[in-house]
C-alpha positions as CSV (number, residue, x, y, z in Angstrom):
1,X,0.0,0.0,0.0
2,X,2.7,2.4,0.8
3,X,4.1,1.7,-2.4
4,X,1.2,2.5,-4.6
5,X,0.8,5.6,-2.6
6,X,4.2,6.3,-3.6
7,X,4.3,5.9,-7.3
8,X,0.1,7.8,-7.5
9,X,1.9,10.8,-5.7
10,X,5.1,10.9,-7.9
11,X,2.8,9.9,-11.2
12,X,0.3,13.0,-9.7
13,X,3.4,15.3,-9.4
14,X,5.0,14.7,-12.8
15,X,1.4,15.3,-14.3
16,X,0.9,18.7,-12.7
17,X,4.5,20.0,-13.9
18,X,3.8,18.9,-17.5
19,X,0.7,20.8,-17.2
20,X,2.3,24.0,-15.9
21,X,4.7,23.8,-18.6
22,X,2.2,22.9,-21.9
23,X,-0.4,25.5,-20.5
24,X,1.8,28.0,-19.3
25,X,4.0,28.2,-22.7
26,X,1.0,27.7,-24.7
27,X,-0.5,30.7,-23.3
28,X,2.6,33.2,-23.9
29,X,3.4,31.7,-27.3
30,X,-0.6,32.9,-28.2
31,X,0.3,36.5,-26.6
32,X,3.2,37.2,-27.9
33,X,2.4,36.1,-31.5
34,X,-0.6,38.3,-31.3
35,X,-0.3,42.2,-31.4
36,X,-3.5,43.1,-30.2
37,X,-3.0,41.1,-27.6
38,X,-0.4,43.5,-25.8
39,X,-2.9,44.7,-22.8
40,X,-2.2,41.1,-21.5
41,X,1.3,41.4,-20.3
42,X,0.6,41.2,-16.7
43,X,-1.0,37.4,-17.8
44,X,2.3,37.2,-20.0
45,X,4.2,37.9,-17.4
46,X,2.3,35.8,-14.9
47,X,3.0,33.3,-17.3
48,X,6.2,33.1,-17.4
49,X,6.7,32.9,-13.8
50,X,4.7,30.2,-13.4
51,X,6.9,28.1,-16.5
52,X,9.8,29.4,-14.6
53,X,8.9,27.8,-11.6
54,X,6.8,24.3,-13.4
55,X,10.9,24.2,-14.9
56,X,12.9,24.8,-11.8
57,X,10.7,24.9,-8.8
58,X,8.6,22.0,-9.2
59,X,11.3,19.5,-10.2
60,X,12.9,20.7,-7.0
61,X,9.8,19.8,-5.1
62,X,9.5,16.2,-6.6
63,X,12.8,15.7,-5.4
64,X,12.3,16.9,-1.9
65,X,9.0,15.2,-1.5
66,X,9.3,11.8,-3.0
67,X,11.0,9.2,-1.0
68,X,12.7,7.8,-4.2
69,X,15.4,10.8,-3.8
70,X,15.9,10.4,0.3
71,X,19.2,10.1,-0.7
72,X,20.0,13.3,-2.2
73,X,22.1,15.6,-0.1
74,X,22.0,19.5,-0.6
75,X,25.2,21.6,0.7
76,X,24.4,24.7,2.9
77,X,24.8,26.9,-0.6
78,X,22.7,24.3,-3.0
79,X,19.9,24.6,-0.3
80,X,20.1,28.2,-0.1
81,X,19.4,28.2,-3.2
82,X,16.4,25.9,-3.3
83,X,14.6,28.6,-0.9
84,X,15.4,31.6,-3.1
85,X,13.8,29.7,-5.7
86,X,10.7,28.8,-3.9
87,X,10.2,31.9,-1.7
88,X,11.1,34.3,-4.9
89,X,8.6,32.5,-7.5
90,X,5.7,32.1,-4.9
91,X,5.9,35.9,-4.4
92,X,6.0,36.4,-7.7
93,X,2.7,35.1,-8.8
94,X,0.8,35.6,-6.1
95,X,2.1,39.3,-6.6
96,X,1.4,39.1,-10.0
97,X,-2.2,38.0,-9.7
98,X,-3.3,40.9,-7.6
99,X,-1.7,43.3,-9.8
100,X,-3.7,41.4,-12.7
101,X,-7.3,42.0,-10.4
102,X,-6.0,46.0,-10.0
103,X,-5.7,46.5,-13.7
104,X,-9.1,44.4,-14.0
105,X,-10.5,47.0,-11.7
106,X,-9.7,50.2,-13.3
107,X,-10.0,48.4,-17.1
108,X,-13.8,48.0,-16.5
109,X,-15.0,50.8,-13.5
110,X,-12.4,53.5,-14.7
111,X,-12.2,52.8,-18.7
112,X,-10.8,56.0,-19.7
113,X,-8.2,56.2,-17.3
114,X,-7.1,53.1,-18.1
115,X,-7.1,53.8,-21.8
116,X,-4.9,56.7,-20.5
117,X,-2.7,55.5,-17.8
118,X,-2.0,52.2,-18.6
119,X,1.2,52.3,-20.6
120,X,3.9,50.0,-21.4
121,X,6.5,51.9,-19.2
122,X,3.5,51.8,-16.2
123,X,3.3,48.0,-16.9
124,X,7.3,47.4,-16.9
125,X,7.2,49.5,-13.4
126,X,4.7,46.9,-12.1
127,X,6.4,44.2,-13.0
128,X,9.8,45.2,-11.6
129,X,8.0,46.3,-8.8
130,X,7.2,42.4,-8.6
131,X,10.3,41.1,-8.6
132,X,11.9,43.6,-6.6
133,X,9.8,43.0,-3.8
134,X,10.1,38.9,-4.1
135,X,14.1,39.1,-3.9
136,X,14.0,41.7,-1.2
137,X,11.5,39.3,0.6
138,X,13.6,36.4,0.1
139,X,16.5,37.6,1.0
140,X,15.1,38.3,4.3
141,X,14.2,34.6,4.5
142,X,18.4,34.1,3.9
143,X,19.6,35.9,7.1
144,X,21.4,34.4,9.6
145,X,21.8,31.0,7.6
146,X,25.1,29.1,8.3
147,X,27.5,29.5,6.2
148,X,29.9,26.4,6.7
149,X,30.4,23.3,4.7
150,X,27.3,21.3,6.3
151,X,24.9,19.1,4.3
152,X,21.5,18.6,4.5
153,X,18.7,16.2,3.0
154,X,16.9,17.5,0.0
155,X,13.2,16.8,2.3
156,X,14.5,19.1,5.1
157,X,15.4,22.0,2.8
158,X,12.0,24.0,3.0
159,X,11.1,27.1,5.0
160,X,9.6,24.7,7.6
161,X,12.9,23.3,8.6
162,X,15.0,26.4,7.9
163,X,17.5,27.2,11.2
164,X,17.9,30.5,12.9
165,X,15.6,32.6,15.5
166,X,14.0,35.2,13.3
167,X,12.0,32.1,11.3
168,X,9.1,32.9,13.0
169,X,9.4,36.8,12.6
170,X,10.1,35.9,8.5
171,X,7.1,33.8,8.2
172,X,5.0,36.1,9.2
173,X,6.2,38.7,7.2
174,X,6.1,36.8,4.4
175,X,2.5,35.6,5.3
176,X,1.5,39.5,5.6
177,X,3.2,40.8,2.5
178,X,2.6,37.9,0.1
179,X,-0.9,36.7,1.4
180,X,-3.0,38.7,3.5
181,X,-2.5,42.0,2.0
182,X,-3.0,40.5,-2.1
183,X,-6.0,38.5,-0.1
184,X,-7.7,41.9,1.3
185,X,-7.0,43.6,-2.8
186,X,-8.2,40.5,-4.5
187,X,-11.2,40.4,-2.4
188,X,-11.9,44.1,-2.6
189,X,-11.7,45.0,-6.7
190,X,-13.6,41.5,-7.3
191,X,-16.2,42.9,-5.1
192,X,-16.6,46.4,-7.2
193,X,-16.1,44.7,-10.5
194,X,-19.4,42.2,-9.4
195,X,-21.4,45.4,-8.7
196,X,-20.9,46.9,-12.1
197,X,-21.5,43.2,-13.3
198,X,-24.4,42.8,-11.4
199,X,-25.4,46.4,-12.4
200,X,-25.2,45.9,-16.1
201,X,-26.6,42.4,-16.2
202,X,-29.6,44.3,-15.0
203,X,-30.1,47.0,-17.5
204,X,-30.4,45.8,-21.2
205,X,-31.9,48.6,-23.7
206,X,-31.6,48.9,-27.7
207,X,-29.8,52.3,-28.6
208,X,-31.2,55.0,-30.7
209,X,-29.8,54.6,-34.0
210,X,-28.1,58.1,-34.2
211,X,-26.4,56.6,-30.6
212,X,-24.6,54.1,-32.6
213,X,-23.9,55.6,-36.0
214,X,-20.1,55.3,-37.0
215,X,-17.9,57.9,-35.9
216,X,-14.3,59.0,-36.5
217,X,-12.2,57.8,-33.2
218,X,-11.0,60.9,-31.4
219,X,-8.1,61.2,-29.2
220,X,-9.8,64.2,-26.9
221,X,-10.6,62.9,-23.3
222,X,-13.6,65.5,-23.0
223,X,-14.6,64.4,-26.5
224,X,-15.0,60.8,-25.0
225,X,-16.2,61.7,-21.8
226,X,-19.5,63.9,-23.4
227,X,-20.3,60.4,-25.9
228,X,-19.8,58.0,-23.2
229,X,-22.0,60.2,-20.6
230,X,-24.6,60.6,-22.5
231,X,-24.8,57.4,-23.9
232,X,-25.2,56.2,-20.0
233,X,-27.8,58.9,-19.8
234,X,-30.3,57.3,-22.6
235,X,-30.3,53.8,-21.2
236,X,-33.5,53.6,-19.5
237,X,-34.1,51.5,-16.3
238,X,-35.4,48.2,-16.7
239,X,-36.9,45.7,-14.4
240,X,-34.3,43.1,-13.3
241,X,-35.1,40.4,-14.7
242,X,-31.4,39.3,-15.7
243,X,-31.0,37.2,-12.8
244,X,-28.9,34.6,-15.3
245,X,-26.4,37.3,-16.0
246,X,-25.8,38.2,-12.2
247,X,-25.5,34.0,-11.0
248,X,-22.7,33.8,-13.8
249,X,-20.9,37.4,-12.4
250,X,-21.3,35.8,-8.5
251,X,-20.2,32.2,-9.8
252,X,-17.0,33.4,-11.7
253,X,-16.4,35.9,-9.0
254,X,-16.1,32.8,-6.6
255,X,-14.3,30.7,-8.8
256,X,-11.7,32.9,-9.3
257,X,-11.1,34.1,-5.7
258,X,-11.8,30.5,-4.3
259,X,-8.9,29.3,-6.7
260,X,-6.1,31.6,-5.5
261,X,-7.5,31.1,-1.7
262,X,-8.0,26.9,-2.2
263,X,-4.4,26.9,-3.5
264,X,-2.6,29.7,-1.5
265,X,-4.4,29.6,2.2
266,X,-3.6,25.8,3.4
267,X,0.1,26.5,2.6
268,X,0.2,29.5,4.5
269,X,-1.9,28.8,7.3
270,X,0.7,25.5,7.7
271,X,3.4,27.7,7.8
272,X,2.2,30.4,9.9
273,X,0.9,27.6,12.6
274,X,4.5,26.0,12.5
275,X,6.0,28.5,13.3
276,X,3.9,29.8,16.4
277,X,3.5,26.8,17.7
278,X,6.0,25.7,20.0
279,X,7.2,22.4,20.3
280,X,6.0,21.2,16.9
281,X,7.7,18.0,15.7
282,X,7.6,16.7,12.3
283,X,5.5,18.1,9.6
284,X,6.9,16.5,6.8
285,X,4.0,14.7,5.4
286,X,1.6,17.9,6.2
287,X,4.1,20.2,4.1
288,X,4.6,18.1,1.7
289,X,0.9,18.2,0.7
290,X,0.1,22.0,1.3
291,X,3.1,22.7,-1.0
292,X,2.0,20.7,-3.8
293,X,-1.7,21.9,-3.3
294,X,0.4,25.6,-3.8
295,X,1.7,24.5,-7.0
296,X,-1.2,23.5,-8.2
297,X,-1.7,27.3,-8.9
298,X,0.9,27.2,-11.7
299,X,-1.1,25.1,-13.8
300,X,-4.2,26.5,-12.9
301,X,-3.2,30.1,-13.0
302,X,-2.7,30.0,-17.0
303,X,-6.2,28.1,-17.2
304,X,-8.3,30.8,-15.5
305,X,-6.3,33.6,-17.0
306,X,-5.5,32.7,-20.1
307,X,-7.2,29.9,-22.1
308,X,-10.6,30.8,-20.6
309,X,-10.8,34.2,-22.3
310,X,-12.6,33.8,-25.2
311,X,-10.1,36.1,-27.2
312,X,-7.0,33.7,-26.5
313,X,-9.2,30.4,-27.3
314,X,-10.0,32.2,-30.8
315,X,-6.8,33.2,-31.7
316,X,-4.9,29.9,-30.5
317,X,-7.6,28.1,-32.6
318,X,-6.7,30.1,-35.6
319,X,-3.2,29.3,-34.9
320,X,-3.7,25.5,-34.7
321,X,-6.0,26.0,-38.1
322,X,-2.8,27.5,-39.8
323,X,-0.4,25.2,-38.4
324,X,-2.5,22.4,-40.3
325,X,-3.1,24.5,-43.3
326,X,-6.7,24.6,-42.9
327,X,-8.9,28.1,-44.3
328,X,-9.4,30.9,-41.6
329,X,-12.7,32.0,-42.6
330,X,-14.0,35.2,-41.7
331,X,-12.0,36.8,-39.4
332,X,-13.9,38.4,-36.2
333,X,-12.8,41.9,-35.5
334,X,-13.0,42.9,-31.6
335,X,-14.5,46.5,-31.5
336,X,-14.0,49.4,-29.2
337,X,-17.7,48.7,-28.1
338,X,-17.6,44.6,-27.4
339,X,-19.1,45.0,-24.4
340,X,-22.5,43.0,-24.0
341,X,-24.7,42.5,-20.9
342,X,-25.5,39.3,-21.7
343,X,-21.8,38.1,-22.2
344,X,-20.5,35.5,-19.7
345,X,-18.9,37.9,-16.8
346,X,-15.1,35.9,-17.5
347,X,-15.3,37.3,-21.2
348,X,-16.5,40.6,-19.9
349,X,-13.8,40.4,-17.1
350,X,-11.2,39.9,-19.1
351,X,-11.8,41.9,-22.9
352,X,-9.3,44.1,-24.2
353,X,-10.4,47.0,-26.0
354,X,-9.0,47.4,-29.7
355,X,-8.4,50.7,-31.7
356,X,-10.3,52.0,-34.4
357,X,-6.9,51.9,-36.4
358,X,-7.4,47.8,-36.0
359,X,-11.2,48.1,-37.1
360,X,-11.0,49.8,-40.0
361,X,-8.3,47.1,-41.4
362,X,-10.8,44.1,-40.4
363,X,-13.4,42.5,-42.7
364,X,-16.4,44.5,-43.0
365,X,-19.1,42.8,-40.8
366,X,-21.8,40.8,-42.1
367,X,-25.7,42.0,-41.9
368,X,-25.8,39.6,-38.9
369,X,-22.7,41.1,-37.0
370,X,-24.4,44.2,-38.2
371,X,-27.3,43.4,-36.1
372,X,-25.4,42.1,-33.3
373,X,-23.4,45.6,-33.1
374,X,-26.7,47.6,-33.2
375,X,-28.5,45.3,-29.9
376,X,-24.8,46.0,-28.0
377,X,-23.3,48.8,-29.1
378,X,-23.6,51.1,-25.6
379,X,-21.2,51.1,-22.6
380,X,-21.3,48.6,-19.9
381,X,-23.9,50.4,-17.1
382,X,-22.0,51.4,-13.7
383,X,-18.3,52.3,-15.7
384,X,-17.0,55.0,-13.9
385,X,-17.0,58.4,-16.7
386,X,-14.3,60.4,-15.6
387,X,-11.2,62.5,-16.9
């Protein structure tokens, strides 16, 4: 029996890393071959943190958690740098993925100063923001290690077993600045981007046609501002009656938090109860299974960020539909005014806007898309107009 439990957990933990690294590289590769897809850099980037760490992290992990590799010895240096590794990619993401709820947040309750803020310098600023903060927080992890010639065994090189007093002062650092506080932002911008949700899966109104007649795209703020105020103005109130709209908003709202907090919290709340505790012997099973239920996140995270948006499943199909040299058909442009109340709340979560530049060089749309356009063409009820 032990045996069998052996080989399911190592067969489980090899499946999960060649499911971070497939999903995760599959992902990027459909970002970065796509130039409208540029506004999803921060799921780029998360990305490729989580390939770094399906490459060197959670190889790493196998070793230290399978009893096949008892015998491998780490040096004091070797296992030093096993806990940068772990410490600095954990951050990382879970850094990452609040950031990725912020720009969520302003993209759909302050559109216009997103369209006017976010910029590629902004966006490289976050990102070594990220990283900054994960080295400086590891490094903190790395004081007041030994720094002879001992050895240790690979299952006894985690943060659990790590030597020195200020342990218990680190982990609950770490807890606080890599846990609790992305917790309390994740929770709090989900919860204003349900109410405009919830608020536009309530209001559904056809648009006046000189409301939706083509116009020239102009770069003036106030220019945008006065057409996207009054168009807010001519929706009239109806009754709610989109109850279906607001269960899939509340469902994907718990899906997506309940992820990050069914992956993140058990590992944490381990650690942070180790390390108060006094007197606590042993742990090794128990750690060995919150830290694989961590890593879980890395394949996950590219699932629920990436391959669910409807935008990367299209293009990634047309990719595969080149790659066997089969026709495109009509391509779909995304327009400035995608936005549709009765779109599932991830696809309206996650859309990125597109130029007029971009729309003008797409197929002319059909009578039906015509149609479509004219039923959808207003701005998503309880956006935030401002400067």
């Amino acid at each position: 029996h032990s045996i069998a439990q052996e080989v399911v957990g190592l067969f489980c933990m090899i499946l999960l890393t060649l499911t971070a690294l497939v999903a995760n590289i599959v992902v990027m590769v459909v970002i970065l071959k796509t130039p409208l897809f540029r506004k999803f850099l921060f799921v780029c980037h998360l990305c490729v943190v989580d390939l770094l760490s399906a490459i060197f992290l959670m190889p790493l992990g196998i070793i230290s958690s399978s009893s096949c590799f008892n015998r491998v010895i780490y040096s004091i240096a070797e296992c030093k740098a096993v806990i940068f590794l772990n410490i600095c990619f954990i951050s990382a993401s879970i850094l990452t993925i609040s950031i990725i709820s912020v720009e969520r947040y302003y993209y759909i309750v302050h559109p216009l100063r997103y369209e006017v803020k976010m910029t590629i310098r902004l966006a490289v600023a976050g990102v070594i923001f990220i990283w900054v903060k994960s080295v400086l927080i590891t490094v903190l992890a790395l004081v007041e290690w030994p720094h002879g010639n001992g050895a240790t065994s690979a299952s006894r090189c985690t943060v659990y077993w790590s030597p020195g007093a200020h342990k218990k002062i680190f982990v609950i650092l770490f807890s606080i600045a890599c846990f609790i506080l992305p917790t309390i932002i994740i929770l709090a911008v989900y919860s204003s981007i349900y109410r405009v949700a919830r608020t536009a899966s309530l209001q559904q109104a056809p648009v006046p046609a000189q409301a939706i007649a083509p116009r020239h795209r102009c770069d003036s703020i106030a220019s945008q501002l006065t057409i996207l105020t009054a168009r807010i103005l001519m929706l009239p109130r109806l009754i709610p009656d989109r109850l279906l709209g607001s269960n899939k908003a509340i469902l994907t709202l718990i899906l997506i938090v309940g992820q990050f907090l069914c992956c993140w919290l058990p590992f944490f709340a381990f650690h942070l109860h180790s390390s108060v505790t006094v007197g606590t012997v042993g742990g090794g099973q128990g750690e060995m299974v919150v830290t694989w239920i961590a890593y879980s996140s890395f394949a996950i995270n590219p699932f629920f960020y990436g391959l669910l948006n409807r935008q990367i499943r299209e293009e990634l199909a047309r990719l595969r539909r080149s790659c066997l040299n089969r026709p495109l058909g009509q391509e779909l442009c995304l327009s400035i005014s995608e936005a549709s109340v009765q779109e599932n709340f991830l696809q309206f979560l996650q859309r990125a806007t597109c130029t007029l530049e971009t729309h003008t060089s797409c197929i002319s749309p059909s009578p039906r898309n015509r149609l479509d356009q004219t039923t959808t063409s207003f701005p998503i009820p309880g956006q935030v107009p401002e400067e």
